[in-house]
C-alpha positions in Angstrom: -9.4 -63.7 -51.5 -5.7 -63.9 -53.0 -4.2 -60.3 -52.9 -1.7 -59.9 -55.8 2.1 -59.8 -54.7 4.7 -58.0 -56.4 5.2 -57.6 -60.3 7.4 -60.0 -62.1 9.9 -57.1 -62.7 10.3 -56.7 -59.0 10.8 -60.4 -58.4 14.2 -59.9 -60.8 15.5 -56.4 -58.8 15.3 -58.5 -55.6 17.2 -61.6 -57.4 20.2 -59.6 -59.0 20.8 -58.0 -55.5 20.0 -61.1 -53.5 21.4 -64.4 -55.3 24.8 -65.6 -54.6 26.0 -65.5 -58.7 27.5 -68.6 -59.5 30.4 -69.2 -62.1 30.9 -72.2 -64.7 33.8 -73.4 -67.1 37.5 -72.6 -67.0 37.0 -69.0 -67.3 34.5 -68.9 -64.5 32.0 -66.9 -66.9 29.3 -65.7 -64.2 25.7 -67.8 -64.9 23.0 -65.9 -65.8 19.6 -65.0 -63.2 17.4 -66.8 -65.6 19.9 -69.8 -65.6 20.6 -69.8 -62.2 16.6 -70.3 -61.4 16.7 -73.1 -63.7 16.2 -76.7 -62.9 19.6 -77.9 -62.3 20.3 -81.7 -62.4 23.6 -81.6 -60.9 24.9 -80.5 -57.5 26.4 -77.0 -56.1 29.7 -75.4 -54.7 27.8 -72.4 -53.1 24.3 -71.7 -51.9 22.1 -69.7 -53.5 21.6 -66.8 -51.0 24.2 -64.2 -50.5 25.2 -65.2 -46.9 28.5 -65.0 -44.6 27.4 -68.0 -42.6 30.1 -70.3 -42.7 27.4 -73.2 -41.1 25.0 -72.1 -43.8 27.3 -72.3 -46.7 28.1 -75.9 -45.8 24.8 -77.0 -44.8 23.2 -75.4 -47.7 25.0 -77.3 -50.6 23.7 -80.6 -48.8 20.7 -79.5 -49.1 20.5 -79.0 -52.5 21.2 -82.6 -52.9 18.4 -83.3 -50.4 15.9 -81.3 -52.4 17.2 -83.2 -55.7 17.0 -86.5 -54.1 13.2 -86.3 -52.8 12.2 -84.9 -56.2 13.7 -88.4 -58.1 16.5 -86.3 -59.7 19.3 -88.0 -57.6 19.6 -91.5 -56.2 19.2 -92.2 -52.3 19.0 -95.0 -50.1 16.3 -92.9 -48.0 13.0 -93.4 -48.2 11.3 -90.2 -49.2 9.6 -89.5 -46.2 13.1 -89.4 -44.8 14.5 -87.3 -46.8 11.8 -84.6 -46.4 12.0 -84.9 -42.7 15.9 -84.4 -42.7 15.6 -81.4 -44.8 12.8 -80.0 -42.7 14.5 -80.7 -39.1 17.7 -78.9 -40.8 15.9 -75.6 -41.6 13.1 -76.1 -38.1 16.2 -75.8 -36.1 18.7 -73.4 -38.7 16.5 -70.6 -39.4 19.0 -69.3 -42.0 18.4 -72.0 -44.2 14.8 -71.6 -44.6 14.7 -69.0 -47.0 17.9 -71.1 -48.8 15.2 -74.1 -49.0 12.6 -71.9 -50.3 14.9 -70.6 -53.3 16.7 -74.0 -54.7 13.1 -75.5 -55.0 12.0 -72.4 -57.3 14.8 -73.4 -58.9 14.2 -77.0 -59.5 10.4 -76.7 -60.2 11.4 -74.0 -62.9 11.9 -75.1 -66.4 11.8 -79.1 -65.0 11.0 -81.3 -67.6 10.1 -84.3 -66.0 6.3 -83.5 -64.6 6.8 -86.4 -61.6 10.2 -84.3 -60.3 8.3 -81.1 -60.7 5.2 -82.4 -58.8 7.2 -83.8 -56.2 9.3 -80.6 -55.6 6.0 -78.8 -55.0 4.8 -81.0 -52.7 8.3 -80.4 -50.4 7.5 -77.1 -50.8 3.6 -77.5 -49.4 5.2 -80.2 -46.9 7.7 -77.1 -45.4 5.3 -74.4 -45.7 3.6 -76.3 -42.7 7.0 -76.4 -40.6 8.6 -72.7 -41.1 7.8 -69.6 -42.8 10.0 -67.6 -45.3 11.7 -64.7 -43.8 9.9 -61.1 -44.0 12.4 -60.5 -46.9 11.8 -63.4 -49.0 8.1 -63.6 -48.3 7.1 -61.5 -51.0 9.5 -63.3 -53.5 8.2 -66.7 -52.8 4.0 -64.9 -52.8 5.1 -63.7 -56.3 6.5 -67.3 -57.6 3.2 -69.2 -56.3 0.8 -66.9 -57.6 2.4 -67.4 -61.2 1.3 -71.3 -60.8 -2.2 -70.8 -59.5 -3.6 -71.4 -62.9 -0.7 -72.5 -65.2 -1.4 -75.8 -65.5 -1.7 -75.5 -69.4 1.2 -73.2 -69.6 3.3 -75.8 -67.9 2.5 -78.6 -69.8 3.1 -76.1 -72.9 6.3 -75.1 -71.6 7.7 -78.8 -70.7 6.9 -80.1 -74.2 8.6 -76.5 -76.0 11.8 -77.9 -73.3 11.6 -81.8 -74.2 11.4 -80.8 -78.4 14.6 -78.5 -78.0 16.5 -81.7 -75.8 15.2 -83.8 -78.3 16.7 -82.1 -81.5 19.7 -81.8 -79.5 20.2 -85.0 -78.9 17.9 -87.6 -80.4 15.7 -90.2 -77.5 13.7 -92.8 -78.4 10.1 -92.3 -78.5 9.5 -93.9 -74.8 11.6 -91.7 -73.3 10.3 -88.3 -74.1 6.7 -89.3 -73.7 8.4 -90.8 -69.7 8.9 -87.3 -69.5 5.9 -85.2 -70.5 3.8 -88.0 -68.7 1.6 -86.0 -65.7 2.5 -87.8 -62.6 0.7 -86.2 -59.5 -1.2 -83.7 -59.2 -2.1 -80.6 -61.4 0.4 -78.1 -59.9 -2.2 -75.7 -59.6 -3.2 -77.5 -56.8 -0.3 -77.8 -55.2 0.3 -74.1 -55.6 -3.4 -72.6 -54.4 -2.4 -75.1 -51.1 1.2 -73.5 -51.0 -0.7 -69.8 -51.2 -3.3 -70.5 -48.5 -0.3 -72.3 -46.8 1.6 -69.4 -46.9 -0.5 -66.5 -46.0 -1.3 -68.4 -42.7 2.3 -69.5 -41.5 3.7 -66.0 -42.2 1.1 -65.3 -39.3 1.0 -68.6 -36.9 5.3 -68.9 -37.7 4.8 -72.7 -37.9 5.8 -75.1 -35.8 6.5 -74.7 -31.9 7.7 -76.5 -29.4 11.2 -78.2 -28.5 10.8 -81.5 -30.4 11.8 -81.7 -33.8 9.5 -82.7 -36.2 8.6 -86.9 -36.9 8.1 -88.5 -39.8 4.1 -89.1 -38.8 4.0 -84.7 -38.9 5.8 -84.9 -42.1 3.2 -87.4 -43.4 0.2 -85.6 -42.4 1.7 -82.2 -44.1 1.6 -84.1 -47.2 -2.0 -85.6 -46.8 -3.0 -82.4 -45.9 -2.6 -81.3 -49.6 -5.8 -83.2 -50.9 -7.5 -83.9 -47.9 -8.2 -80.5 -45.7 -6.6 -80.8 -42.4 -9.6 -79.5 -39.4 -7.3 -76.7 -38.5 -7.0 -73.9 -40.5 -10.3 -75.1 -43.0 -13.2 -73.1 -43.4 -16.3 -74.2 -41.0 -18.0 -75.1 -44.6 -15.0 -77.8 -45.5 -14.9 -79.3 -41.8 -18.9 -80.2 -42.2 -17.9 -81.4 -45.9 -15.3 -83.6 -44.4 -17.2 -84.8 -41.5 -20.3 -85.6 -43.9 -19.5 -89.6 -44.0 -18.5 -90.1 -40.6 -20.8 -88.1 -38.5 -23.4 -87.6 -41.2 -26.4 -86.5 -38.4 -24.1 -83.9 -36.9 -24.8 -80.2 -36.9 -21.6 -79.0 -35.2 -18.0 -79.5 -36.0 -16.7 -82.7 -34.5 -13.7 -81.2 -33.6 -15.2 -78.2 -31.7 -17.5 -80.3 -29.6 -15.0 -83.2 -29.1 -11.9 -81.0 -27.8 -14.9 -79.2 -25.4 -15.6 -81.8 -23.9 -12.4 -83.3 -22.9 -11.6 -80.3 -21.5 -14.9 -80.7 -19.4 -14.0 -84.6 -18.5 -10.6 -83.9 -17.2 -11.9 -81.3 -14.6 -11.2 -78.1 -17.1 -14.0 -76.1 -15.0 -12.1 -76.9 -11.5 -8.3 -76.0 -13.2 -6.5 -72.7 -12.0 -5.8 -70.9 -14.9 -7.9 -72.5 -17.8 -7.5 -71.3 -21.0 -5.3 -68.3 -20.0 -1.8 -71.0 -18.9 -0.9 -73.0 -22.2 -0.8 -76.3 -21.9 2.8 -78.0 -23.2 3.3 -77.0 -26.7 4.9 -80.4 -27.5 1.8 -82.4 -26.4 -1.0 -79.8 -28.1 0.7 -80.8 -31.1 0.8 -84.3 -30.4 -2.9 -84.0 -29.8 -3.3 -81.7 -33.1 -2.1 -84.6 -35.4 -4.4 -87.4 -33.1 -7.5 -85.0 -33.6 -6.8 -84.3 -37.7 -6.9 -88.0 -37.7 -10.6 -88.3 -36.0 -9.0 -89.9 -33.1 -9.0 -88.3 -28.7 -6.7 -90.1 -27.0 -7.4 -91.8 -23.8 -4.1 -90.9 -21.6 -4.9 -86.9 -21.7 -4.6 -85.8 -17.8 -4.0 -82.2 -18.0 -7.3 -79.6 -19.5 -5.1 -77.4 -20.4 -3.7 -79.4 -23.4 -7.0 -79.7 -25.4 -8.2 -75.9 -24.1 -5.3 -75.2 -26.0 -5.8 -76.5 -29.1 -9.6 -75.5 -28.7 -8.5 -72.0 -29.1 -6.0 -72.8 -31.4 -8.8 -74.7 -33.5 -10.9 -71.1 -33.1 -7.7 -68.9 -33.7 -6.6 -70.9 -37.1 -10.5 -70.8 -39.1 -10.1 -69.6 -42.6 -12.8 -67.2 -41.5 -13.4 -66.2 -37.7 -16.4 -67.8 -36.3 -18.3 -64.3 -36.6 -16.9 -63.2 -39.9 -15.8 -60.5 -41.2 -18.5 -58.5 -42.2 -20.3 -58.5 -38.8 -17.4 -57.1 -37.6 -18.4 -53.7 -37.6 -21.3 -54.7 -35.8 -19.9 -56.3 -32.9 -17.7 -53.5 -32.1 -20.8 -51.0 -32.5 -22.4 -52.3 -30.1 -20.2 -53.7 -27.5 -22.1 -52.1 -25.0 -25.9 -53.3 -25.7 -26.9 -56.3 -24.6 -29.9 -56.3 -27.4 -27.8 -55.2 -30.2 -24.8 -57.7 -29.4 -27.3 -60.9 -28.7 -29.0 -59.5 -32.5 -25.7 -59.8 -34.3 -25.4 -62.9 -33.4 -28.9 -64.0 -34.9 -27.9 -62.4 -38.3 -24.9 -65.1 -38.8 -25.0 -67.6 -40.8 -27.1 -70.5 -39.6 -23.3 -72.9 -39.3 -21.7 -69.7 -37.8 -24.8 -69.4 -35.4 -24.2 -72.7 -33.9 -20.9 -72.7 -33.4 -20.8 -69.6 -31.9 -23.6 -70.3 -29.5 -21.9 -74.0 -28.8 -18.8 -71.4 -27.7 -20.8 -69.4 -25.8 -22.5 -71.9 -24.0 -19.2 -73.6 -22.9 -18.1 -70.5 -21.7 -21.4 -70.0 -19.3 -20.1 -73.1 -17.7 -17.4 -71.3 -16.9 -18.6 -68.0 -15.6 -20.3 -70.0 -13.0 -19.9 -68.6 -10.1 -18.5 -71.8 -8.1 -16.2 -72.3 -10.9 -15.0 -68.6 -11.2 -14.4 -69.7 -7.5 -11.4 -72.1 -8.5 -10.8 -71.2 -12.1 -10.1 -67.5 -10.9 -11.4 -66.9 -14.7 -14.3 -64.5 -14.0 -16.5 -63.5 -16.9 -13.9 -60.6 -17.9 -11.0 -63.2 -18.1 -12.7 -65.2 -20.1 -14.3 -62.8 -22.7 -10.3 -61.6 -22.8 -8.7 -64.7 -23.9 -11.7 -65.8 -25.9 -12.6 -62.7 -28.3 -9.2 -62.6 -30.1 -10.2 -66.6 -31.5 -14.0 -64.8 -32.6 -12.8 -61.9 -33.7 -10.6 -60.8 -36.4 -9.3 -56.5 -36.4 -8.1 -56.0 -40.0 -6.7 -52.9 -39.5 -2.7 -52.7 -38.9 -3.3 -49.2 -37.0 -1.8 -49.8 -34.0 -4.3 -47.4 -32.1 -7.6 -48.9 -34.1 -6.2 -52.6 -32.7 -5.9 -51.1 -29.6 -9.3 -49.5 -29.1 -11.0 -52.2 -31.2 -9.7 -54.8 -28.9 -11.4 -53.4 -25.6 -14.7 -53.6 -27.5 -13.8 -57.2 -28.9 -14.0 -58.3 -25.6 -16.7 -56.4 -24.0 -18.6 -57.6 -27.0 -18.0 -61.0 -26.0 -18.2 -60.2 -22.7 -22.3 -59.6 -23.7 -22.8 -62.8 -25.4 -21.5 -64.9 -21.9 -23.6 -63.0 -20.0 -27.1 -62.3 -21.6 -27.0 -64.2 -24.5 -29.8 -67.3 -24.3 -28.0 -70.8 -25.5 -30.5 -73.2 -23.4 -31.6 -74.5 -26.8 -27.6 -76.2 -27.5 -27.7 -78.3 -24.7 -27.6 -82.2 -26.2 -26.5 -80.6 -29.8 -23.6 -82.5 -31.6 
């Protein structure tokens, strides 16, 4: 469900007080807002954002050629992938130029006549969406610009053609050229702006990338492929089957789930100090991440706690939480009765079901009491670290997370120990 940000009108107030107001001519006549979130095809003196940063000011002018250069409008000796990644890495390790980055491509994919530059300057917005969010400030801004474009794919083709007539009666082209320009290349922005949405809502949460390493050009790749095809993090449990349809047609669990489970089992997971409560190394979970959204498991993986990670991580990131969101009430209503809480779980959905019970069953292995032994995880432990992946509080009461959190757990903490998964043993 797409909540509706803030009014068009409010979009402007927060431009006039936060755009750095650039000049043009000998008389340095100030540029108008409207002009100055206009596609621009040549370069600027200033960045965008009001800011003192003297590193900023430099970096961001750069970067405005950057954004022009992967969108076609400006010549490079780069590859594309290249230039995306040097534009990412600069605002991944400045976080003042994120927002900057953000605001020059409204700018470019406004009014832009050419639909192949446009397309492309969505898609660097899509591809950075995976690596940083806006700041808290700016969120709202950017919500407000992508939820115009959600469905405006006739308006936009509308509004490029009203553009290339008034060019054209300024200054005459040949007939090749203007139809070069309305031609659709890519595609329909509505796409890339109902990705950019989703993209966004999650990131502002998650903050994007971790870890020390800077991002690679293979990360940069699969933020673009993950436009059209769903990446298995962050999907719905529906679109992970969907995807999984031609390559494990016979399955009745997600691969990715069952897969990531048991390599944590191979490599001794049950036996590790610890599990899923110490993080494995955030550089290699996301070195595994991309492997996995790419159907593949490595075969040099030594330490459990680097897939437990991403197993949670895998749990943590579904569109919807495993048991969803209106069985909540439920679970928390009965955290204390066995029969009630093991019930619940028979009124999911028959996908939620399984996965749910594949969880719990995995967990029973767990809550062995020779593994508790070495694991030092008892039941409690692991009902703790678990229920916030299966559960999701929407309240932003501080004292309703608080109390519902206690019950998330002890809910869960029903499920490990009465609830009867026998029957998933052999599933895939």
């Amino acid at each position: 469900t797409l909540r509706k940000p803030i009014s068009q009108s409010s979009m402007a107030d927060w431009a006039s007080k936060n755009l750095n107001m650039h000049t043009q001519g000998i008389f340095r006549r100030r540029i108008s807002i409207s002009n100055m979130l206009s596609w621009n095809g040549s370069s600027i003196k200033k960045p965008m954002l009001i800011t003192s940063n003297r590193a900023i000011k430099k970096e961001a002018c750069e970067m405005f050629k950057l954004v022009q250069s992967y969108m076609g409008d400006r010549q490079t000796r780069m590859d594309r992938n290249h230039v995306a990644l040097v534009t990412v890495t600069k605002c991944w390790s400045m976080q003042g130029l994120r927002d900057e980055l953000y605001i020059q491509l409204i700018r470019q994919t406004t009014d832009n006549t050419c639909y192949r530059s446009l397309a492309w300057g969505w898609e660097l917005m899509a591809i950075s969406l995976a690596f940083f969010s806006p700041s808290p400030k700016f969120q709202s801004y950017l919500e407000g610009y992508i939820y115009r474009h959600l469905d405006s794919d006739e308006n936009i083709a509308q509004r490029i053609k009203e553009l290339v007539d008034l060019k054209n009666k300024k200054n005459s082209k040949s007939w090749k050229k203007r139809k070069q320009n309305t031609e659709e290349e890519g595609l329909p922005i509505s796409t890339y702006a109902k990705y950019c949405y989703r993209k966004l809502q999650k990131v502002a949460v998650t903050g994007g990338k971790k870890g020390l390493r800077k991002p690679t050009v293979e990360e940069i790749t699969h933020a673009r492929n993950a436009i059209v095809t769903p990446s298995l993090f962050g999907s719905s449990l529906e679109e992970i089957m969907l995807r999984q349809q031609d390559m494990y047609p016979g399955h009745k669990l997600p691969w990715v789930q069952t897969q990531l489970s048991q390599q944590v089992l191979a490599l001794g997971g049950e036996q590790t100090e610890g599990i899923f409560r110490i993080p494995g190394d955030i550089d290699e979970v996301n070195a595994l991440k991309l492997q996995v959204d790419q159907w593949r498991i490595p075969s040099g993986l030594s330490d459990p706690n680097i897939p437990a990670s991403l197993l949670k991580l895998w749990y943590r990131e579904l569109e919807e939480p495993v048991i969803p969101q209106q069985f909540y009430k439920e679970c928390i209503s009965n955290y204390e009765n066995p029969d009630a809480a093991v019930a619940v779980v028979h009124l999911l959905p028959e996908l939620n079901r399984l996965v749910l019970c594949y969880l719990i069953h995995f967990l029973q292995i767990f809550a062995q009491p020779s593994n508790v032994g070495r694991t030092k995880m008892d039941v409690n432990n692991l009902a703790m670290v678990m229920a916030p992946n299966c559960l999701r509080c929407q309240s932003d009461d501080p004292r309703i997370i608080f109390e519902n959190t206690r019950k998330e757990m002890s809910f869960l903490r029903m499920l490990i120990v009465h609830l009867d998964t026998s029957f998933i043993k052999g599933l895939v």
